[in-house]
mmCIF file of the C-alpha atoms, coordinates in Angstrom:
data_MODEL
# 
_entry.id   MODEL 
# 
loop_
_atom_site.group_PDB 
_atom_site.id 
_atom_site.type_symbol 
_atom_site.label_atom_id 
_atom_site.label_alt_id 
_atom_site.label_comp_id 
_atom_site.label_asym_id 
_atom_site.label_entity_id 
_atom_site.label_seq_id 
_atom_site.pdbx_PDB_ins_code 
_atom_site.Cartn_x 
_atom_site.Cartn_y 
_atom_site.Cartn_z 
_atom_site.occupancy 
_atom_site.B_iso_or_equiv 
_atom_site.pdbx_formal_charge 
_atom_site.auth_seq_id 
_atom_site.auth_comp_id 
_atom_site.auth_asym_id 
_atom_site.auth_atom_id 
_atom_site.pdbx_PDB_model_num 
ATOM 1   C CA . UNK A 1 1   ? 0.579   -9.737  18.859  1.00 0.00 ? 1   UNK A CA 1 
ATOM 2   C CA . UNK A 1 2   ? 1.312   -12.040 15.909  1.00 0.00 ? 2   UNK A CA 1 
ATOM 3   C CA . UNK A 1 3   ? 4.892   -13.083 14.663  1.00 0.00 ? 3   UNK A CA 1 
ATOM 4   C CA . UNK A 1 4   ? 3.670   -12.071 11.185  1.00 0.00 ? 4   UNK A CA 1 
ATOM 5   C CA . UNK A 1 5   ? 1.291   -9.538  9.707   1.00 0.00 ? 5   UNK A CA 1 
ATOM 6   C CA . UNK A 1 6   ? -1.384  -9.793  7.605   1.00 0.00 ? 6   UNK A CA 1 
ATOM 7   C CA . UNK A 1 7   ? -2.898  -7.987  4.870   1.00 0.00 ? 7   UNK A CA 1 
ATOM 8   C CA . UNK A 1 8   ? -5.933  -6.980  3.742   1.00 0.00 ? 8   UNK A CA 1 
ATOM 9   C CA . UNK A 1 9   ? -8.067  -4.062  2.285   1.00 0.00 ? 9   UNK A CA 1 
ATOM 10  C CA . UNK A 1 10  ? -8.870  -0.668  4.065   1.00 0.00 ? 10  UNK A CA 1 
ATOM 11  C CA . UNK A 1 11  ? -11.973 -0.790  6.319   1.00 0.00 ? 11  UNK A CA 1 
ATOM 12  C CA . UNK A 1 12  ? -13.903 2.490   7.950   1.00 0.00 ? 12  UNK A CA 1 
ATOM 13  C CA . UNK A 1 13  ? -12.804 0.767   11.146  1.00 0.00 ? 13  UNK A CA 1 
ATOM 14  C CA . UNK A 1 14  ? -9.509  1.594   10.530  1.00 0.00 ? 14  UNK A CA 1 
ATOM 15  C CA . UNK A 1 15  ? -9.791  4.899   11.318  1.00 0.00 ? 15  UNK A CA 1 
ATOM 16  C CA . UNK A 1 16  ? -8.501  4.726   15.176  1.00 0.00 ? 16  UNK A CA 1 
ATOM 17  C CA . UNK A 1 17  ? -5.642  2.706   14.232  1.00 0.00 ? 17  UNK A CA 1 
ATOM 18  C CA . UNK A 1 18  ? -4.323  5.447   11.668  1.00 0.00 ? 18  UNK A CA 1 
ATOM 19  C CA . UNK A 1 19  ? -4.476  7.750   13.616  1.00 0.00 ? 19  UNK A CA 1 
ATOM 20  C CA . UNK A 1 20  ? -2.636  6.414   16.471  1.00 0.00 ? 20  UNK A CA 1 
ATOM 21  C CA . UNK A 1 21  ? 0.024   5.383   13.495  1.00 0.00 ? 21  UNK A CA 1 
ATOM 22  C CA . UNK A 1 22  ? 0.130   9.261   13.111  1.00 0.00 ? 22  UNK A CA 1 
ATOM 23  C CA . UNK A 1 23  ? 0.528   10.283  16.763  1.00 0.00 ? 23  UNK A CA 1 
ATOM 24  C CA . UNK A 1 24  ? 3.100   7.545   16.967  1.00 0.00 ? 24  UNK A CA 1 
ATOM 25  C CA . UNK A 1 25  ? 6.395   8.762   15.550  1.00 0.00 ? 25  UNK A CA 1 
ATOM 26  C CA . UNK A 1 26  ? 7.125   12.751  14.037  1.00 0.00 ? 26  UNK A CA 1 
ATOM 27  C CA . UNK A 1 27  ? 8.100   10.999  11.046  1.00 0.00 ? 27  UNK A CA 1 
ATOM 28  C CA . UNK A 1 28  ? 4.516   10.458  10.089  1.00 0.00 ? 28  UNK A CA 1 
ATOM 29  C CA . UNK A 1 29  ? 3.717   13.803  9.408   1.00 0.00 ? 29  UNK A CA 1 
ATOM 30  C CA . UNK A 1 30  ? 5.307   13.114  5.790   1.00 0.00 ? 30  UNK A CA 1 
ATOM 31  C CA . UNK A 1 31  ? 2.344   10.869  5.432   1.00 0.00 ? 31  UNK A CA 1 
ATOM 32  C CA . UNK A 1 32  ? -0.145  13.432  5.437   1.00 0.00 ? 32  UNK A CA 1 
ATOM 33  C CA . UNK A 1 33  ? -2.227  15.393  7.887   1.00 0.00 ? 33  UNK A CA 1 
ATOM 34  C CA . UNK A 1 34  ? -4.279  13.276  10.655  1.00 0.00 ? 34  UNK A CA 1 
ATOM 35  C CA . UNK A 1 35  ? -4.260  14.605  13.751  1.00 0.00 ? 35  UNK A CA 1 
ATOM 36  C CA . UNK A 1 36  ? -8.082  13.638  14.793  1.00 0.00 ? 36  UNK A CA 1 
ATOM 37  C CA . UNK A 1 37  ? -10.367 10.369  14.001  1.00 0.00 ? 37  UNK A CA 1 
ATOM 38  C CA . UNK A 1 38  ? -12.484 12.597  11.046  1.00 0.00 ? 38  UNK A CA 1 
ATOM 39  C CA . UNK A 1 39  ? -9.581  13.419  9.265   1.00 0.00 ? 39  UNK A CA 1 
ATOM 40  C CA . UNK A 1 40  ? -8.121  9.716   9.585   1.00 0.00 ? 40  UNK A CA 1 
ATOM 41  C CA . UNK A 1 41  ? -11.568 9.009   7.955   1.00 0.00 ? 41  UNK A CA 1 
ATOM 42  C CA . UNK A 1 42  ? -10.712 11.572  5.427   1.00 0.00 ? 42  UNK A CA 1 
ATOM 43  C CA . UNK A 1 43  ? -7.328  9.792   4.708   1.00 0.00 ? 43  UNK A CA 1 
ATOM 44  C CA . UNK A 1 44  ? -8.760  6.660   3.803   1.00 0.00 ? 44  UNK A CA 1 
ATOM 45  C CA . UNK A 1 45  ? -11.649 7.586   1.847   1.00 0.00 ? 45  UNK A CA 1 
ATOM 46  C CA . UNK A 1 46  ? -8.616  9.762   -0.192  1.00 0.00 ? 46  UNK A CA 1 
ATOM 47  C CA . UNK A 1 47  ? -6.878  6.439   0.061   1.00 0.00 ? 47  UNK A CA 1 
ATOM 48  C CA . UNK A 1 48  ? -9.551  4.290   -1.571  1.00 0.00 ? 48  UNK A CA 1 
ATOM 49  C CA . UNK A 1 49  ? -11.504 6.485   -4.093  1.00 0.00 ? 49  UNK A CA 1 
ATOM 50  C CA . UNK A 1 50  ? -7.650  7.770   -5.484  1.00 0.00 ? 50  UNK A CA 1 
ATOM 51  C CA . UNK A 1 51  ? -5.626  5.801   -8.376  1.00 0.00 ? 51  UNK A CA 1 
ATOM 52  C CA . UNK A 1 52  ? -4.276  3.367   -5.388  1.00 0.00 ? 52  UNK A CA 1 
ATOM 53  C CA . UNK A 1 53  ? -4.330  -0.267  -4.393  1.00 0.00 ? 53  UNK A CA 1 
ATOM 54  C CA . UNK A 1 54  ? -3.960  0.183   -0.999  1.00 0.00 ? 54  UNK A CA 1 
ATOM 55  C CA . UNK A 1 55  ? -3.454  -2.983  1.593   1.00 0.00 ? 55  UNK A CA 1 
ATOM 56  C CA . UNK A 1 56  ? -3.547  -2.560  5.597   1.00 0.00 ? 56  UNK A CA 1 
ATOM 57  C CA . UNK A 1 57  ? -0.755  -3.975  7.157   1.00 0.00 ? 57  UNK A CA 1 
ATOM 58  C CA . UNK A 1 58  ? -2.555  -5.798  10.363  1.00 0.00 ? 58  UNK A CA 1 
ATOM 59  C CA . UNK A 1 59  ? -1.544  -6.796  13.351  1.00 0.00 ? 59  UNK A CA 1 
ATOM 60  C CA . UNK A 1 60  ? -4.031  -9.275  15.041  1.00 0.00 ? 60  UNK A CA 1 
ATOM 61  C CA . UNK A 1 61  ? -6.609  -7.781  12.315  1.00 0.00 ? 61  UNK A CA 1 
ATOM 62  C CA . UNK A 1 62  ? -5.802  -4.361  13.873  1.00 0.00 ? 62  UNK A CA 1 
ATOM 63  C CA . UNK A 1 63  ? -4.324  -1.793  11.003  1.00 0.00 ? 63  UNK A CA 1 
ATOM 64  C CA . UNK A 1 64  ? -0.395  -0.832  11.915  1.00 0.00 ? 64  UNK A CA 1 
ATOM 65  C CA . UNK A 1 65  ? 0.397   0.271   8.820   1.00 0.00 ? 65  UNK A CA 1 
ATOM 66  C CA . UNK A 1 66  ? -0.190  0.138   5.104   1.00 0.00 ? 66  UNK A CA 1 
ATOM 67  C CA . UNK A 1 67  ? 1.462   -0.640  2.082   1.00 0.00 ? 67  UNK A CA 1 
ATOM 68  C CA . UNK A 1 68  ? 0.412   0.933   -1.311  1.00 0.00 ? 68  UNK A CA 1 
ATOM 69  C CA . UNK A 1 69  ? 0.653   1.790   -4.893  1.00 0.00 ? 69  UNK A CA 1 
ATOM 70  C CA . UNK A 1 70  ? -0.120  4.807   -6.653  1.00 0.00 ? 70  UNK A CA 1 
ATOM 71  C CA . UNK A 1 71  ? -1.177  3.524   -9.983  1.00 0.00 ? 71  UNK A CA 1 
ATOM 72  C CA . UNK A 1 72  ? -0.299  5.078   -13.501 1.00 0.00 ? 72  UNK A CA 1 
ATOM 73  C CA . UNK A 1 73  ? -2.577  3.570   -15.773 1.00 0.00 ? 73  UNK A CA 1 
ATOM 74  C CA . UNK A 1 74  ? -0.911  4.903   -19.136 1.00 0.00 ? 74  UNK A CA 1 
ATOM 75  C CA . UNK A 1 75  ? 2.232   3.880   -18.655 1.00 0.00 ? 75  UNK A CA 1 
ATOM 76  C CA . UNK A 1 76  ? 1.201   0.607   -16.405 1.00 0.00 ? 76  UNK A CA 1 
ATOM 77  C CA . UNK A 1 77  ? 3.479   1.754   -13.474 1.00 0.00 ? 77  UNK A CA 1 
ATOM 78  C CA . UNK A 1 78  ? 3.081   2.100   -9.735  1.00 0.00 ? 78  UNK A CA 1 
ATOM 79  C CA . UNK A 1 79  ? 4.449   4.324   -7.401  1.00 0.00 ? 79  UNK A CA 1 
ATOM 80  C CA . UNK A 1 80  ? 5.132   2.255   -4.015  1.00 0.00 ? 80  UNK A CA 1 
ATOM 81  C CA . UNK A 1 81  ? 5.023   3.594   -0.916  1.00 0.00 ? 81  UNK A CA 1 
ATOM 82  C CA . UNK A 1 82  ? 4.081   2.610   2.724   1.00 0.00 ? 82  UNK A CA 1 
ATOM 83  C CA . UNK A 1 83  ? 4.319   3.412   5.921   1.00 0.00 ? 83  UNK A CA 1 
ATOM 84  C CA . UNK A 1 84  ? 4.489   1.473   9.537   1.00 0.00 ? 84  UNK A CA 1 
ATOM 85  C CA . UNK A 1 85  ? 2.958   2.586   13.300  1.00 0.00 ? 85  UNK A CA 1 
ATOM 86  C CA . UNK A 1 86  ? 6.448   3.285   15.274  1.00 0.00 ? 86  UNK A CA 1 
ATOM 87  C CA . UNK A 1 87  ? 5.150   0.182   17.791  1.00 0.00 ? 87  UNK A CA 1 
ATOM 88  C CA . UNK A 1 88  ? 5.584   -2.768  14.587  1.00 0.00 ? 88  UNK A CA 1 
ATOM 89  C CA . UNK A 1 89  ? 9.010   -0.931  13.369  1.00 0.00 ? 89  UNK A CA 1 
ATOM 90  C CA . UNK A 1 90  ? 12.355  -3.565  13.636  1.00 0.00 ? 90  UNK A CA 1 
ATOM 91  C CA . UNK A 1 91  ? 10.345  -6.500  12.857  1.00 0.00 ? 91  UNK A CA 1 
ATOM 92  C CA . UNK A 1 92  ? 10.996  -7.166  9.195   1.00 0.00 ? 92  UNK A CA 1 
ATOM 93  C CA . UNK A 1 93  ? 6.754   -6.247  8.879   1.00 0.00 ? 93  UNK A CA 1 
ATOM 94  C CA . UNK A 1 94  ? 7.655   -3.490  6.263   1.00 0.00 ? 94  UNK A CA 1 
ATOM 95  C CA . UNK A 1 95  ? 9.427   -6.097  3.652   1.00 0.00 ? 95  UNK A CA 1 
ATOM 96  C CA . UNK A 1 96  ? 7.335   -8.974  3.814   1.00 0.00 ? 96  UNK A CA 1 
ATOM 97  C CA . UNK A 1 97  ? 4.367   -6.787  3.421   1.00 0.00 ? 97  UNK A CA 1 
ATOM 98  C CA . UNK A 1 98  ? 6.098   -4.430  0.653   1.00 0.00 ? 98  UNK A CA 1 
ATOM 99  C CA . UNK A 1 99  ? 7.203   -8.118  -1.260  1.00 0.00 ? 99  UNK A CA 1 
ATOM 100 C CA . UNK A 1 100 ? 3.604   -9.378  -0.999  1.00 0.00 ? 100 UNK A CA 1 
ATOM 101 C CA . UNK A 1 101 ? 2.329   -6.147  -2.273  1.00 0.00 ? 101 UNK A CA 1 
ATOM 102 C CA . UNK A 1 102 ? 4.648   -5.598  -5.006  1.00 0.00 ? 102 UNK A CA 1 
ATOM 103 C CA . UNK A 1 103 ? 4.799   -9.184  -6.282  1.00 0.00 ? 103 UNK A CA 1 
ATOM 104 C CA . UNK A 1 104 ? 1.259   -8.824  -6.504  1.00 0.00 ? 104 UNK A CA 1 
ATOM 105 C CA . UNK A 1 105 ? 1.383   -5.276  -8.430  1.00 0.00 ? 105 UNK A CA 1 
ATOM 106 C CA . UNK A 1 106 ? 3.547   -6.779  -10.742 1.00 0.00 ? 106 UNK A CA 1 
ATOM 107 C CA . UNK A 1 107 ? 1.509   -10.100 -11.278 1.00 0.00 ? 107 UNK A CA 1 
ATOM 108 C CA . UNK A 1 108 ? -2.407  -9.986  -10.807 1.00 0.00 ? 108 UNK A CA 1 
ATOM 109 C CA . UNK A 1 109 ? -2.300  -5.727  -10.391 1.00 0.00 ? 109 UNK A CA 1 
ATOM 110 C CA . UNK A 1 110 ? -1.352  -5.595  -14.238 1.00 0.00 ? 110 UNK A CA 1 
ATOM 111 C CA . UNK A 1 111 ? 1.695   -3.323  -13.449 1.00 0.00 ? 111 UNK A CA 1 
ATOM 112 C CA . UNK A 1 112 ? 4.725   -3.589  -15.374 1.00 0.00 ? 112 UNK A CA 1 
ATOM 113 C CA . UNK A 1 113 ? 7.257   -1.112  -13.438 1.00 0.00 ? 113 UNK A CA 1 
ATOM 114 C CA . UNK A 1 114 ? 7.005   0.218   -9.456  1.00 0.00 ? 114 UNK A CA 1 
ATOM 115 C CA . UNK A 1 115 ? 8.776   3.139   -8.374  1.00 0.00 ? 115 UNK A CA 1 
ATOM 116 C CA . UNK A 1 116 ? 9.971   4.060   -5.001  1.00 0.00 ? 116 UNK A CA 1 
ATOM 117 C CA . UNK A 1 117 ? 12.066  6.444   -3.109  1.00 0.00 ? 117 UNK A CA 1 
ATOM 118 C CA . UNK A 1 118 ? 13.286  7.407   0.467   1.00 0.00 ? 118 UNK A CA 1 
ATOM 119 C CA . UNK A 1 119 ? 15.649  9.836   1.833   1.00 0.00 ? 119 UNK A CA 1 
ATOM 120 C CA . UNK A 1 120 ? 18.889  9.166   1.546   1.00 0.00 ? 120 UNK A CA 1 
ATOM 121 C CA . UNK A 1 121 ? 19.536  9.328   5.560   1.00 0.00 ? 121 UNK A CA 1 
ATOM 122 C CA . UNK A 1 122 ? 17.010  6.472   5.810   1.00 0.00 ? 122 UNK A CA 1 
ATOM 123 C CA . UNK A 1 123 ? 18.833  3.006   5.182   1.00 0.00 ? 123 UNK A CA 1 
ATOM 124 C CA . UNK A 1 124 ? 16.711  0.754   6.525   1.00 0.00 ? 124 UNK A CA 1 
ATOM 125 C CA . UNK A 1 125 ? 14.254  2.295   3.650   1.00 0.00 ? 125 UNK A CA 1 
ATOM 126 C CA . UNK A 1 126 ? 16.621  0.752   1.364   1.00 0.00 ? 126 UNK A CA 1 
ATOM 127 C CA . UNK A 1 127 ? 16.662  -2.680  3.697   1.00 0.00 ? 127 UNK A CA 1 
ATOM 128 C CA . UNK A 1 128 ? 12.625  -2.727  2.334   1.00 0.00 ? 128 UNK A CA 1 
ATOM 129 C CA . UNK A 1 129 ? 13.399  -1.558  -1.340  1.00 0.00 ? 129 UNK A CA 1 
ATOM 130 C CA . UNK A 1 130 ? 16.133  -4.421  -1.592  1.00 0.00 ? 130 UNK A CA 1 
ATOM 131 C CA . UNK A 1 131 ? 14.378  -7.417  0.179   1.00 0.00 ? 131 UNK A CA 1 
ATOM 132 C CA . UNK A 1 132 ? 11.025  -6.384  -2.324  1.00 0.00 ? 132 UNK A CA 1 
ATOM 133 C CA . UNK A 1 133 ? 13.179  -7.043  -5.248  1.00 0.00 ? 133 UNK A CA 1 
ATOM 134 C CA . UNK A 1 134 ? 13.516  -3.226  -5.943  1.00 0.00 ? 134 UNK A CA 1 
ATOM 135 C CA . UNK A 1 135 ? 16.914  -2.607  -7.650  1.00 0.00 ? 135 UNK A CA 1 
ATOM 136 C CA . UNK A 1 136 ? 18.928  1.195   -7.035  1.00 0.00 ? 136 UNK A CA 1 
ATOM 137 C CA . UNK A 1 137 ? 18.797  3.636   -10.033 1.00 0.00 ? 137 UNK A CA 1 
ATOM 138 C CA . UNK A 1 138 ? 20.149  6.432   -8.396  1.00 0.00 ? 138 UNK A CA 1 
ATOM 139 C CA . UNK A 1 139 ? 19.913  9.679   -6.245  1.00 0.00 ? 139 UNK A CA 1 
ATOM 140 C CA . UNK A 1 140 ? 17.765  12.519  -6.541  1.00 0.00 ? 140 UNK A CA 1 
ATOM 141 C CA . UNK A 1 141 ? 20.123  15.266  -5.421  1.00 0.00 ? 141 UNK A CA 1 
ATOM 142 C CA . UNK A 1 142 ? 18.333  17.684  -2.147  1.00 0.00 ? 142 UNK A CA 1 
ATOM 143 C CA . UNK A 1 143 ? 14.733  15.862  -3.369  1.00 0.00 ? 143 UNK A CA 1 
ATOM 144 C CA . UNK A 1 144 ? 12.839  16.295  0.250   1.00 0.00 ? 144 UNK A CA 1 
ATOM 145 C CA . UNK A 1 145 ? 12.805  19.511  1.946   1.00 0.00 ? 145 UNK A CA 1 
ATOM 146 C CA . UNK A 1 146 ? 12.576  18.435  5.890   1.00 0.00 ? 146 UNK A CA 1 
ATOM 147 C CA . UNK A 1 147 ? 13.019  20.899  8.801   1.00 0.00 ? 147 UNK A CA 1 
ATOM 148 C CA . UNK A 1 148 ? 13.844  23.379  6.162   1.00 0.00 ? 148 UNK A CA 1 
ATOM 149 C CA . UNK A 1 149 ? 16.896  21.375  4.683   1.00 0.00 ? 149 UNK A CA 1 
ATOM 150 C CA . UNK A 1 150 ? 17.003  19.659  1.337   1.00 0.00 ? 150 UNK A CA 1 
ATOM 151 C CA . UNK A 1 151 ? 17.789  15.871  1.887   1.00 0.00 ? 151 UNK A CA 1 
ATOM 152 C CA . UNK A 1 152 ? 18.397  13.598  -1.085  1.00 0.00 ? 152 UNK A CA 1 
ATOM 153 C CA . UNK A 1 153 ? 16.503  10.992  -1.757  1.00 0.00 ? 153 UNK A CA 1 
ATOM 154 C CA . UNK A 1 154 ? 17.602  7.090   -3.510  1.00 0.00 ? 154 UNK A CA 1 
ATOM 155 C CA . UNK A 1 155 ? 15.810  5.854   -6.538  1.00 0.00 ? 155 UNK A CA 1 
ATOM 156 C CA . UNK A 1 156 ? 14.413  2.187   -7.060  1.00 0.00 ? 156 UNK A CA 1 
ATOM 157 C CA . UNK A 1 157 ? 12.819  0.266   -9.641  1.00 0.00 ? 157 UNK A CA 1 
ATOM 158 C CA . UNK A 1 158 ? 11.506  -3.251  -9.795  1.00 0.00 ? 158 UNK A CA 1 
ATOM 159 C CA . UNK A 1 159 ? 10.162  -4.669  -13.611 1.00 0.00 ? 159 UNK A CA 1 
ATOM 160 C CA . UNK A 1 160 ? 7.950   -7.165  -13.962 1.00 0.00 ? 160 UNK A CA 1 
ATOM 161 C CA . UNK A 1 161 ? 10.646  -9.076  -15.485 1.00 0.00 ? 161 UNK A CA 1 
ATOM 162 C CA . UNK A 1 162 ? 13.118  -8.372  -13.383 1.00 0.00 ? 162 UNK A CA 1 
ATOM 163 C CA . UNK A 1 163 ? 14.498  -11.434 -10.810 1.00 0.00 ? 163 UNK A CA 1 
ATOM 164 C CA . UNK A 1 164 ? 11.528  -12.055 -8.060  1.00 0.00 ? 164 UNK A CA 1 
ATOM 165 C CA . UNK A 1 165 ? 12.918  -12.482 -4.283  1.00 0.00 ? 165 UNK A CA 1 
ATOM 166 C CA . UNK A 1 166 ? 13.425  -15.202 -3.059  1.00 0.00 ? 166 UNK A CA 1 
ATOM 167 C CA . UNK A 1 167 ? 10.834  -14.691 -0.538  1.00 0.00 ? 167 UNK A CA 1 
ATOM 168 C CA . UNK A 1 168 ? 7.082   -14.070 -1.297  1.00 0.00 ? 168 UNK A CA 1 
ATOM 169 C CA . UNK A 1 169 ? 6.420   -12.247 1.029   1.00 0.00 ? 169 UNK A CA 1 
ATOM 170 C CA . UNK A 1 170 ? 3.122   -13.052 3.337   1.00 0.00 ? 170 UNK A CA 1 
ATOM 171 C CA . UNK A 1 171 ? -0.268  -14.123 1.600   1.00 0.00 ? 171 UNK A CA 1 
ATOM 172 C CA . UNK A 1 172 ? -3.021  -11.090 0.958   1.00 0.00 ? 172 UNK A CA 1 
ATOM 173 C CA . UNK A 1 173 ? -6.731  -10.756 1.013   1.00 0.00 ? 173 UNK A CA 1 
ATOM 174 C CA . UNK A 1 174 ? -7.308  -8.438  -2.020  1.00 0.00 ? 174 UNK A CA 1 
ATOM 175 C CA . UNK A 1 175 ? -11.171 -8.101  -2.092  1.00 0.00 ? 175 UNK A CA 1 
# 
């Protein structure tokens, strides 16, 4: 294993490694539906041919997680989002890849706002969002319905002219 991630587009090849990211943790299931190696196929071609810039997070070239914004091209903002294989949580992975990605969105992606949320009962979700440069706006009151209860869910934003980390985050391969 590496000390730090890298980051790169999708691949086909990928396909194994998402879905043992989906049999790795329950939590995943919020992700989507991938329980078999077709329908991890699936979830990347939905991932590439949608409005997304989507980066794997790699460990050793292998895919552990991914990092990724769902673009609004009207309004020039980004919905951020990403995810991590249970095995790479803990090791900071999440925010160096999430800074990369989002300094990027907000530079060479031609974005000029990102959006992201996470459940309220998930503060190392905000650990990400703050070390990214993503600032609180607020809470979205019982947002997430989970195990048939409502759970709210915390608001960030980040500008492209708002105060960049002071970390860059790790270096990307974006073609």
């Amino acid at each position: 294993m590496n000390d730090l991630p890298a980051l790169r587009p999708l691949r086909d090849s990928d396909a194994a490694d998402v879905l043992a990211a989906f049999r790795s943790a329950p939590d995943m299931a919020r992700q989507g539906a991938v329980t078999s190696e077709d329908e991890a196929r699936g979830y990347l071609h939905a991932l590439r041919d949608g409005p997304h810039h989507v980066f794997a997070v790699t460990d050793d070239d292998r895919l552990v997680g991914v990092v990724a914004v769902t673009v609004d091209d009207v309004n020039h903002n980004g919905t951020f989002w990403y995810w991590l294989n249970a095995s790479h949580r803990g090791r900071r992975w999440a925010s160096l890849s999430a800074t990369a990605v989002a300094n990027w969105a907000l530079s060479s992606g031609g974005l000029g706002r990102l959006e992201l949320a996470h459940r309220a009962d998930s503060p190392l979700s905000g650990n990400v969002a703050g070390a990214a440069g993503f600032v609180r706006e607020g809470r979205e009151r019982g947002k997430y319905l989970i195990d048939g209860q409502r759970i709210d869910a915390l608001t960030y934003g980040r500008l492209a002219t708002d105060p960049w980390p002071p970390s860059p985050g790790l270096e990307m391969v974006t073609a």
